[in-house]
ROKOLRO-486501 format. One line per field, with one value per residue (C-alpha): residue number from 1; x, y, z. Coordinates in steps of 0.05 Angstrom, whole numbers. Each point is the difference from the previous one (the first is absolute). Example, Ala and Ser with C-alpha at 12.3 -4.5 7.8 and 13.67 -1.06 7.14 Angstrom:
BEGIN
pos	1|2
c1	246|27
c2	-90|69
c3	156|-13
//
This chain:
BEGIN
pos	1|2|3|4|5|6|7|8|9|10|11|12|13|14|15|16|17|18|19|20|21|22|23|24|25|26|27|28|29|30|31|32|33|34|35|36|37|38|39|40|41|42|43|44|45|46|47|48|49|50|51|52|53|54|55|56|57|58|59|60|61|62|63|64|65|66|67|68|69|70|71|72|73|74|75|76|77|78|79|80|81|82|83|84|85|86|87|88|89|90|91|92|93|94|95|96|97|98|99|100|101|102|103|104|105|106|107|108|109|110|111|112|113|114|115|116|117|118|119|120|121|122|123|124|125|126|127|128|129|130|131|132|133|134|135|136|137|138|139|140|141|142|143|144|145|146|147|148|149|150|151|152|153|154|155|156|157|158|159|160|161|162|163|164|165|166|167|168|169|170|171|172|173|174|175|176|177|178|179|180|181|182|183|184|185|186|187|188|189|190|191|192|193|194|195|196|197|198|199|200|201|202|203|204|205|206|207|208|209|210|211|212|213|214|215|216|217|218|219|220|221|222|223|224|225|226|227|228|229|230|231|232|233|234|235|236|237|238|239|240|241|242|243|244|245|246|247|248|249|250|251|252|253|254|255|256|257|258|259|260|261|262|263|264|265|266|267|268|269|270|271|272|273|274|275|276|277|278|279|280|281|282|283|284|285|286|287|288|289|290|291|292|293|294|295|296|297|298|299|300|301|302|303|304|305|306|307|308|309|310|311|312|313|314|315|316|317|318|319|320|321|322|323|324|325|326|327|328|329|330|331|332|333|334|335|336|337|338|339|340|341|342|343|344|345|346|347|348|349|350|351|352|353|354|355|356|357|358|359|360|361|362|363|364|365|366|367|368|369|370|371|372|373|374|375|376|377|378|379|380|381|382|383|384|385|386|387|388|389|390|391|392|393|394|395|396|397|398|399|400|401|402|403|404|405|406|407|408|409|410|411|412|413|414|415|416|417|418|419|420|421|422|423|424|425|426|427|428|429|430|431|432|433|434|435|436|437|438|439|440|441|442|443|444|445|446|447|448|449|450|451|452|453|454|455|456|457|458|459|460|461|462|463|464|465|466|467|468|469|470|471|472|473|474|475|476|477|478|479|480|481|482|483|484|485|486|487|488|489|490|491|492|493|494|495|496|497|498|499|500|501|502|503|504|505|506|507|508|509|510|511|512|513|514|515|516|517|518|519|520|521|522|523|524|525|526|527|528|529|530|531|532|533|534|535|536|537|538|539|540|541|542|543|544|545|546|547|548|549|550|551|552|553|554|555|556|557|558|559|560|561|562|563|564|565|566|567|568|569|570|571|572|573|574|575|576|577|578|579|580|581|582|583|584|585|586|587|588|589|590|591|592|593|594|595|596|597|598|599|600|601|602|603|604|605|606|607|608|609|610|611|612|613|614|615|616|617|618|619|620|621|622|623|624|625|626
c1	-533|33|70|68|-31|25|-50|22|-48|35|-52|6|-55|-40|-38|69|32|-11|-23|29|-38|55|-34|-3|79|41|38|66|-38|-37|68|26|-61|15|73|-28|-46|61|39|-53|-2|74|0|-60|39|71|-48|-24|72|29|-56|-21|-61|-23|-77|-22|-38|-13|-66|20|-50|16|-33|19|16|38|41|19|32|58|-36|10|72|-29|21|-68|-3|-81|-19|-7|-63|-13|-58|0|-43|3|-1|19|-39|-56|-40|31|-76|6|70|-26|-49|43|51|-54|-28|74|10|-72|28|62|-34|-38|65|21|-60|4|82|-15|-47|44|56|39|38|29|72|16|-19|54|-30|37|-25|36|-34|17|-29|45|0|-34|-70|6|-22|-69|37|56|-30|-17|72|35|-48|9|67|6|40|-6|39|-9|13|50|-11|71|53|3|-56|12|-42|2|-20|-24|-28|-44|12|-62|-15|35|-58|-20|63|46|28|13|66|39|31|16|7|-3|31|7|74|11|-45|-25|34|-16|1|-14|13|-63|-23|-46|-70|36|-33|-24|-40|59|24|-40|44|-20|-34|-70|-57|-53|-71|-17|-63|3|-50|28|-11|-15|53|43|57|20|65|10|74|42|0|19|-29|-73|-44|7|73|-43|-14|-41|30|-48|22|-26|40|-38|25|60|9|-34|51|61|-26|-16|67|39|-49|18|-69|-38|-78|-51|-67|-68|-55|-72|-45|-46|62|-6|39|-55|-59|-30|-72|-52|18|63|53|30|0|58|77|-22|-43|56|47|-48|-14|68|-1|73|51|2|-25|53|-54|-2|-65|-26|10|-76|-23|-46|52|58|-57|19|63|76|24|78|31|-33|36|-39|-60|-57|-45|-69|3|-45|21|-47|4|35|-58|39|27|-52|0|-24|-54|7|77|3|-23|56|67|-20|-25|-69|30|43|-74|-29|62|-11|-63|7|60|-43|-52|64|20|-71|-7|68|-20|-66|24|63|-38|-40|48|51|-49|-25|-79|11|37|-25|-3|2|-61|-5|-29|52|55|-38|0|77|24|-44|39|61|-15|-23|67|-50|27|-22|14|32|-68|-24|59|26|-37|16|47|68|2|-70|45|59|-42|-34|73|14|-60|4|75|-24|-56|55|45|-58|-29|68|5|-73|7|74|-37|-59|37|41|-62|-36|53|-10|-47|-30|-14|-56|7|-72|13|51|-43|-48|-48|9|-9|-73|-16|21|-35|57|5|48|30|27|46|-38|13|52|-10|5|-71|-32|32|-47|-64|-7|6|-65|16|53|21|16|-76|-18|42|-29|-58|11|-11|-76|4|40|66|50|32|35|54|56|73|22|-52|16|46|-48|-48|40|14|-77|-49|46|37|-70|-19|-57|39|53|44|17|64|58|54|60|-52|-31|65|23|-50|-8|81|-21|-47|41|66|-53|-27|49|-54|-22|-78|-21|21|-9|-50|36|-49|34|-39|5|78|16|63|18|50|0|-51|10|-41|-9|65|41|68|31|-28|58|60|-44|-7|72|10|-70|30|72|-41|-44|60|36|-49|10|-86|4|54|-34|-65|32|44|-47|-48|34|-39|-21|-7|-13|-73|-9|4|-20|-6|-74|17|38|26|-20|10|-72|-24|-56|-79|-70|25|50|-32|-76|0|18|-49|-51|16|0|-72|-20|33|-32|-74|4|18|-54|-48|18|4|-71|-23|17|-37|-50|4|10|-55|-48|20|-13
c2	-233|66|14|-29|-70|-64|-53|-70|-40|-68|-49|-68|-47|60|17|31|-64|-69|-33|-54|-53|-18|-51|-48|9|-56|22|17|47|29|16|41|38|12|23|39|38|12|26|46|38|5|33|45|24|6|47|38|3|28|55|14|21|6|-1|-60|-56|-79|-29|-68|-49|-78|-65|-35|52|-54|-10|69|22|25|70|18|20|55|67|37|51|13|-70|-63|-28|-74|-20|-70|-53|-67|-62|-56|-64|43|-2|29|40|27|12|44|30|15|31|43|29|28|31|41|16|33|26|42|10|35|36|46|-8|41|43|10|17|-54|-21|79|18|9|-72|-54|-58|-66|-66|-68|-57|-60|16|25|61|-8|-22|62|50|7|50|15|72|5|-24|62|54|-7|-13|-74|-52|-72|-68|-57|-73|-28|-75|-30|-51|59|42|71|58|54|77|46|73|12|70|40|19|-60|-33|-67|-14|24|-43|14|2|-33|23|-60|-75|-37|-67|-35|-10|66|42|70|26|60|-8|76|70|14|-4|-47|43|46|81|-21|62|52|-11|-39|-46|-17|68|-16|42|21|29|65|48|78|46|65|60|50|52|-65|19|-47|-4|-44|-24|-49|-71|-57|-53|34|-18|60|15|54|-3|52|15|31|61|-15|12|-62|-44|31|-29|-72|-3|13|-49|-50|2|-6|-62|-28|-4|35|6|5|56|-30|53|-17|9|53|39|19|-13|-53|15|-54|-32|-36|-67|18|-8|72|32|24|-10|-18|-57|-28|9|-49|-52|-13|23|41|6|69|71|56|49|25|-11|37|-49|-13|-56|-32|-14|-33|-55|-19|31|12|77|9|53|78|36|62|31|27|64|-1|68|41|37|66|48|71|60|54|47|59|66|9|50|18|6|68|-31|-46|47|4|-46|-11|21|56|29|-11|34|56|7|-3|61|48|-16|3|72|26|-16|30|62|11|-34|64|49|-4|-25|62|59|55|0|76|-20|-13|-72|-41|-38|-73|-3|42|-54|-55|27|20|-61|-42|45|-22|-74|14|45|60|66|46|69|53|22|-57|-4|81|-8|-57|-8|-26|-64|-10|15|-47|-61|17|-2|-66|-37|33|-25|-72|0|31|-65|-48|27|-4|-70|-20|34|-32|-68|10|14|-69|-44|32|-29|-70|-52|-56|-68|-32|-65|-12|-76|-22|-59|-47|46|59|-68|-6|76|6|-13|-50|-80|-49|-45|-61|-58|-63|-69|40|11|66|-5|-37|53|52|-50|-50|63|0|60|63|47|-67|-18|68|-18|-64|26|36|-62|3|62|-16|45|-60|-38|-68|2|-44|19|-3|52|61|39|9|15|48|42|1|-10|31|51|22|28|-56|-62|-20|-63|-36|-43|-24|60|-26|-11|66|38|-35|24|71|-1|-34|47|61|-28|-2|69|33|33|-28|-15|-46|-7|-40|7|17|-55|-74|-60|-72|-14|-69|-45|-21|-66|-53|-61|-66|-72|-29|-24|7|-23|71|42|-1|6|56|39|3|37|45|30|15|44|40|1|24|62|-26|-1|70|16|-38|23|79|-30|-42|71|63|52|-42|57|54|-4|-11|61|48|74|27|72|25|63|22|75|33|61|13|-8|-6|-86|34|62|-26|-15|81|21|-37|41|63|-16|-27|63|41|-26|-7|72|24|-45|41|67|-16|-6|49|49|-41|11|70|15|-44|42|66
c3	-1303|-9|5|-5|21|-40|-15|-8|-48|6|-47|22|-45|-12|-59|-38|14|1|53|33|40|51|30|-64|-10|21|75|-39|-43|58|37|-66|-3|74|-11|-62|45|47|-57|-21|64|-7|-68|40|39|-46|-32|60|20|-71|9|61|33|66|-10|-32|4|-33|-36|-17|-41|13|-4|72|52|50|-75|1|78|-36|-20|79|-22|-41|25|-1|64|-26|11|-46|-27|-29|-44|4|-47|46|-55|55|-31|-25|-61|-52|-5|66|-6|-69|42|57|-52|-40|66|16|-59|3|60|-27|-54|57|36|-73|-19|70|0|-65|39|56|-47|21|-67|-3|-28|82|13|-20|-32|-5|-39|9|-43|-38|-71|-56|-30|-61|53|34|-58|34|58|-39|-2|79|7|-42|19|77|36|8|-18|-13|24|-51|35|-64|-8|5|39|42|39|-45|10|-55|17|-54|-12|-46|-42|-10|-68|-35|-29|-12|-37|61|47|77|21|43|53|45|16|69|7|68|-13|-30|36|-36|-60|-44|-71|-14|9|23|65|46|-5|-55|-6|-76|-7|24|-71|-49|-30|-73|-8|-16|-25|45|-10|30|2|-20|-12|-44|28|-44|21|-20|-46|-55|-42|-61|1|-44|16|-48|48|6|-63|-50|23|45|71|46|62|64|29|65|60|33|-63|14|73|-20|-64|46|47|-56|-25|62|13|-64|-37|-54|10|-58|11|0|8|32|-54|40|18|72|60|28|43|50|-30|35|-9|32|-65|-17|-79|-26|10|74|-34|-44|61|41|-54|-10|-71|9|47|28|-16|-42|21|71|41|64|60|35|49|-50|-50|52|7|-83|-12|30|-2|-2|46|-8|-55|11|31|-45|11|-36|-32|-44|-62|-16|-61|20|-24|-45|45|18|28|68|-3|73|-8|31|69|-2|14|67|43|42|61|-27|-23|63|46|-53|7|78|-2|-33|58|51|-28|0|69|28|-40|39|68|4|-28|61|48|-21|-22|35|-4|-16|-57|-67|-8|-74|-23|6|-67|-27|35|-26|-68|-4|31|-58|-57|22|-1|-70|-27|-14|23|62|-21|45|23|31|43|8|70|21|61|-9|31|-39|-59|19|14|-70|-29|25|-19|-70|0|18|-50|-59|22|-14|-48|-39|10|-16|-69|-22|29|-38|-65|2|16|-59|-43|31|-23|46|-25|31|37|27|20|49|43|-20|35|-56|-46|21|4|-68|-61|-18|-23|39|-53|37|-23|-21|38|62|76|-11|-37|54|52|-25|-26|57|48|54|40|9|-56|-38|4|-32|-52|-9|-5|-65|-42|19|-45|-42|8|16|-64|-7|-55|-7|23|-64|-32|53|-36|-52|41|37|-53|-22|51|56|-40|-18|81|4|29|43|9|60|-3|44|2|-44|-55|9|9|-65|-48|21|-18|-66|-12|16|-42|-58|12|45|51|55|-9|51|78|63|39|83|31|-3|3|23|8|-19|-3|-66|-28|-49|5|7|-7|75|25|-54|7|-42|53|62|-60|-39|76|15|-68|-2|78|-29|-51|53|38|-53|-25|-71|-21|10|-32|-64|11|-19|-49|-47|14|-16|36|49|63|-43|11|66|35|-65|17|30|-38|-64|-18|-67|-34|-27|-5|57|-16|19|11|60|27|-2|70|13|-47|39|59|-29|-29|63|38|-40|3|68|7|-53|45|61|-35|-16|61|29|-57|24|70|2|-38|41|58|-23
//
C-alpha cells in the first residue's frame, strides 16, 4: 500500500499483547471487555478524526469475533479485516495451535507487506495494544523509523488510552512522546505541540549523527581548518560542491553525518550473486544511511537503493593531451580555399576559350590571326604574375588587349590577397587534436583508462556491439586500464600528459582537473574530446525506503531550482571553463625556415624534376625522329 493510506493495526490478544480468553471470564467481566472493545474503536477513530485521511483501512487481531462487533464503527473507506482465534470451550492445545497458525500467517502477511512496500513513510501506521511501554522495545525501532503512532490501553478506574510518537534517532534510552489521551468522559486531548502523525524527519529533532558513504575524487580539494571540537584542534573540510549541497541540506535538517569509505573504493558494480561492491554494497546492507557522493541513476540499482531528486545531468567525456603546436607544411594551400582553386582554375579555361571563340567569330580570314599556342601561353603568364613583353602583344588587336587587361587586373587582385593571407598563416601554429569520438579512440594507438568499480566502466567493457563494442574490445589487447577514481590525476599528468593514454570520466570531474592542471601550469595541456557519451541522471543515494528521503527532496529541488551547484562547482575551481573550448591555432613570432616553407620546397623540386623529365624527352624524341 502506497500512498497517503492510513493503516489501522488495532491488536486485540495478539502476540504484542496478552491474550484474553473471554469465554472463562465471569459475564460481568465479559461485558467490560465488550465496552473496552467499544471504547477502542472510539479512540480509533478520535485519532482518524484529529488527522485525517481519506484512504485507509483496519487489520484488527482478536480472540472472539462475535466479542468484538464494535470495530464496525471504525472509519476505514479501504475495508476492514479480522483475524480471529476462536477459543469457545476448546482445548487450550488447539486453542495454541489455532493461535500459532495466525500468527505464521501474519508473519507472511509482513514478509510481502515489506515486499510490497507497504510499511513506507507514505503509509500511516497505527498500533493500539494493552502492553506497557517498557514490553514494546522489540518494535520500538519500526515504530520511530516509519510514521506511526501508538495507543496504549492504561489500566485504571477509568478506560484511558495513551497515544505516543516515537522520535527517531533517540536511542534505547529515549522515550516516545506523548502527544495525547482518550477518555470516554473526556474524549481526545493533546498533551503536545506536536502533531497526530508528526513530519519527524522535516527537522530532526535531537540532531543525531548519521553514517554516510563517499568516495574522494581525486580532483577533490581539501582544506585543513581550526576546530577545537575535532581531535588535534584540526579539522579537514571537502571542497566539493556536492558536499557543499548535502552540508546545507544536513544542516537545515538538523543532523551531522560521519564518512565511511568502502574499502575497494568504487561506486559499486552488480556481481553474480546479485549483492553490489562498493558504496552501492554498503548502501544495500544497511551499513549507512545515505550516500555524500553522487551516483549515476540506472534501473539495476532502484531494485536496492532510493535516488533523491536529479541534481544534475552527467556527460561521459574524454580528456586527450593537446600535441605542441606545429607548422602546417602545406600552409600555402590554405589562404584560399578548394573551390576558390578550382573557379581559378576554371577562369583561365573560360578566358582561353573567349579568346579563340572571337578571334574567329570577329576576324577577317584575310587577316592575320594570333596563335592558339601563343594565347594559351600568355594567358598562363598572367595567372603566374610573369610578364608579357611589348612584343608578344604589339599585334594584338585591341579588344584582345582589353580582355588581357582585365584578366591581368583580376589575377593582380588575387594574387594580392593570397600573398598577405599566406604571410599571416605562416606565423600561425596548429595544435593537433587527432581524437574527438571514441572512434579516433580505436584508430589510435592510444589506452582507455577507466574508473574502477563505476557504470561508466561497465559502459565501455560490457559493450557487445556499436562503436561502444569496439571499444570494448580493446581490453582483448590490452589498451583499456582500470584505475581507481582517486589515482587519475596522477595518472593524468603521466600516462596521459605523455600522448599514450586517455581518461574517460563524467564531465564535472574532467572539466575540474584540466582547470587544476592549468592553475598549476597556466597552459592549457589537455582538452575534451567534441563526442559525448552516455548521459545519465545523477543524485544522492539512499537505503530502500528510507524515511529522510521525501524531507531531503524538497531541499535537493530548491538547489537545482536555484542554479547554486554551478555556481560552486566554478567557485571551489578557479578556471573552471578555461579549458573547454582551448584555441585550435596560436600565433607565435619566428623567423621563417625549412620547418615553414618545406612544403614549397617540395614543389619546386617536384616542379622542377618533372620539367627536367619532360625536357628529356623530348631530346629524346627528336632525335629518334631524325
Amino acid at each position: 500500500m502506497t500512498g497517503a493510506a492510513t493503516l489501522l493495526l488495532a491488536t486485540f490478544a495478539s502476540p504484542l499483547v496478552q491474550p484474553i480468553p473471554l469465554p472463562s471470564l465471569p459475564l460481568h467481566k465479559q461485558h467490560d471487555a465488550v465496552k473496552e472493545t467499544s471504547e477502542g474503536v472510539a479512540a480509533l477513530n478520535a485519532v482518524l478524526e484529529a488527522a485525517p485521511q481519506h484512504e485507509s483501512f483496519v487489520m484488527v487481531i482478536t480472540q472472539k469475533n462475535e466479542k468484538f462487533a464494535g470495530v464496525s464503527g471504525v472509519v476505514a473507506p479501504w475495508g476492514l479485516v479480522v483475524f480471529e482465534v476462536a477459543s469457545d470451550g476448546q482445548d487450550a492445545n488447539v486453542t495454541q495451535a489455532q493461535l500459532s497458525r495466525v500468527v505464521a500467517f501474519l508473519a507472511v502477511i509482513a514478509e510481502w507487506s515489506l515486499k510490497g512496500r507497504l510499511l513506507v513513510w507514505s503509509t500511516r501506521l497505527l498500533v493500539l495494544t494493552r502492553l506497557p511501554l517498557h514490553r514494546l522495545t522489540h518494535i520500538r525501532t519500526t515504530l520511530a523509523m516509519t510514521n506511526s503512532m501508538l495507543i496504549i490501553l492504561t489500566p485504571s478506574s477509568t478506560v484511558r488510552y495513551s497515544m505516543y510518537v516515537e522520535v527517531p534517532y533517540t536511542g534505547e534510552e529515549g522515550r516516545p512522546v506523548q502527544v495525547g489521551t482518550w477518555t470516554a468522559q473526556q474524549g481526545l486531548t493533546t498533551t503536545s505541540q506536536l502533531p497526530f502523525f508528526p513530519e519527524k524527519f522535516e527537522k530532526l529533532a535531537n540532531r543525531p549523527q548519521l553514517k554516510v558513504t563517499y568516495v574522494k575524487f581525486s580532483s577533490t580539494v581539501t582544506k585543513t581548518v581550526d576546530d577545537p571540537t575535532s581531535p588535534g584542534g584540526k579539522k579537514t573540510d571537502i571542497l566539493d560542491p556536492d558536499i557543499r549541497i548535502f552540508d546545507a541540506i544536513a544542516e537545515n535538517m538538523n543532523f551531522t553525518f560521519q564518512i565511511n569509505s568502502p574499502a575497494d573504493g568504487g561506486w559499486g558494480i552488480e556481481l553474480s550473486n546479485g549483492s553490489y561492491n562498493g558504496m552501492v554494497g554498503m548502501l544495500q546492507r544497511k551499513e549507512v544511511d545515505m550516500s555524500l557522493s553522487l551516483f549515476h541513476v540506472t534501473h539495476p540499482r532502484t531494485r536496492v537503493l532510493d535516488f533523491a531528486f536529479p541534481l544534475v545531468i552527467w556527460y561521459v567525456r574524454v580528456i586527450v593531451h593537446r600535441g605542441s603546436p606545429e607548422v602546417h607544411p602545406w600552409g600555402f594551400f590554405l589562404p584560399l580555399t578548394s573551390l576558390v582553386w578550382i573557379t581559378l582554375l576554371s577562369s583561365l579555361l573560360v578566358v582561353i576559350s573567349v579568346f579563340i571563340v572571337l578571334r574567329k567569330c570577329l576576324l577577317d580570314k584575310t587577316l592575320p590571326r594570333t596563335k592558339i599556342g601563343k594565347i594559351i601561353y600568355c594567358s598562363i603568364r598572367v595567372l603566374l604574375q610573369e610578364d608579357l613583353g611589348v612584343r608578344s602583344v604589339s599585334k594584338w588587336w585591341w579588344w584582345e588587349r582589353v580582355l588581357l587587361g582585365v584578366w591581368m587586373m583580376i589575377m593582380m587582385v588575387l594574387s594580392q590577397s593570397y600573398t598577405g593571407n599566406l604571410m599571416s598563416l605562416l606565423a600561425v601554429r596548429y595544435i593537433p587534436m587527432p581524437i574527438q569520438t571514441l572512434q579516433d579512440i580505436v584508430d589510435n594507438p592510444v589506452t582507455l583508462i577507466v574508473p574502477t568499480g563505476t557504470t561508466v566502466a561497465r559502459t565501455f567493457l560490457d559493450a557487445k556491439s556499436g562503436v561502444l563494442g569496439k571499444v570494448g574490445d580493446l581490453q582483448k589487447v590490452g589498451r583499456i586500464k582500470s584505475v581507481l577514481i582517486a589515482q587519475y590525476n596522477a595518472y593524468m599528468d603521466t600516462h596521459v600528459r605523455r600522448g599514450t593514454h586517455v581518461i574517460v570520466l563524467v564531465d564535472t570531474r574532467t572539466t575540474a582537473m584540466m582547470a587544476q592542471d592549468f592553475s598549476a601550469i597556466g597552459r592549457c595541456d589537455f582538452y575534451h574530446a567534441q563526442e559525448e557519451i552516455s548521459p545519465m541522471v545523477a543524485s544522492f543515494a539512499f537505503v530502500k525506503d528510507s524515511p529522510l528521503l521525501p524531507p531531503f527532496n524538497k531541499r535537493v529541488s530548491r538547489v537545482v531550482e536555484s542554479g547554486i551547484y554551478y555556481y560552486w562547482q566554478k567557485l571551489y575551481n578557479p578556471n573552471f571553463t578555461t579549458c573547454l573550448t582551448p584555441p585550435k591555432k596560436v600565433v607565435v613570432r619566428t623567423t621563417l625556415g625549412l620547418t615553414n616553407l618545406w612544403g614549397t620546397l617540395v614543389v619546386l623540386v617536384g616542379g622542377s624534376g618533372f620539367s627536367g623529365t619532360v625536357f628529356l624527352m623530348e631530346l629524346l624524341c627528336s632525335r629518334l625522329l631524325r
